[in-house]
C-alpha positions as CSV (number, residue, x, y, z in Angstrom):
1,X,77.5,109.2,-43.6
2,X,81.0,108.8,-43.6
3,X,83.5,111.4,-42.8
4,X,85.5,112.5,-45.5
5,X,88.0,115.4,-43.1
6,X,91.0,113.3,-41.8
7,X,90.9,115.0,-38.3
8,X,87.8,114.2,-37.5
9,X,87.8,110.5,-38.9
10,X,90.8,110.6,-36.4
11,X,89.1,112.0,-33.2
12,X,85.7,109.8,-33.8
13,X,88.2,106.5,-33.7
14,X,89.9,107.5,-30.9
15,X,86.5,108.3,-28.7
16,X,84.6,105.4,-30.0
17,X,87.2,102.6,-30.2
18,X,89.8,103.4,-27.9
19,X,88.8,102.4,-24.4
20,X,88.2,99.5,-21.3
21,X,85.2,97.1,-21.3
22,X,84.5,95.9,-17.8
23,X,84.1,91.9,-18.1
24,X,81.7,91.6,-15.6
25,X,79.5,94.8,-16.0
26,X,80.2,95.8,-19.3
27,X,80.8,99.4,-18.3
28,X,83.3,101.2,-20.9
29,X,85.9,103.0,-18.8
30,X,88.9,105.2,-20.0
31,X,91.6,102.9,-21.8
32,X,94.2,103.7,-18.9
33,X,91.8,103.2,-16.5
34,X,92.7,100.3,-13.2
35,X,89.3,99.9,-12.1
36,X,85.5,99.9,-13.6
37,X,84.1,103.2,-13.0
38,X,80.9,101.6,-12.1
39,X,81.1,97.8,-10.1
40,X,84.7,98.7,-8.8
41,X,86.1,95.7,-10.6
42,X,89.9,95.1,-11.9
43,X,89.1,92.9,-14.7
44,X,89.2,95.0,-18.0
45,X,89.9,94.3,-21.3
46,X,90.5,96.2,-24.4
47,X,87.7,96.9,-26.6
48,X,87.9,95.1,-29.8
49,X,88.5,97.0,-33.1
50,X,88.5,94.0,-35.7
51,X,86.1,93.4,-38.4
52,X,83.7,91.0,-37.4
């Protein structure tokens, strides 16, 4: 169902896409974030937002 209110298109883009993927646990962490939240690791990356 796709979300026709601009606001909320907004907020569900910046929860879903915006953040960290660990690269050896696979844990999502903030986007700011220095360390996994879950195997301690400093290895993140960006999650990718590009059509597939």
């Amino acid at each position: 169902m796709p979300i026709s209110d601009i606001e909320k298109r907004r907020l569900a883009q910046h929860y879903l896409l915006y953040k960290s993927v660990c690269r050896y646990c696979g844990a999502t962490n903030p986007l700011k974030a220095k360390k996994c939240r879950k195997c301690k690791s400093d290895d993140l990356r960006p999650k990718r937002r590009g059509k597939k």
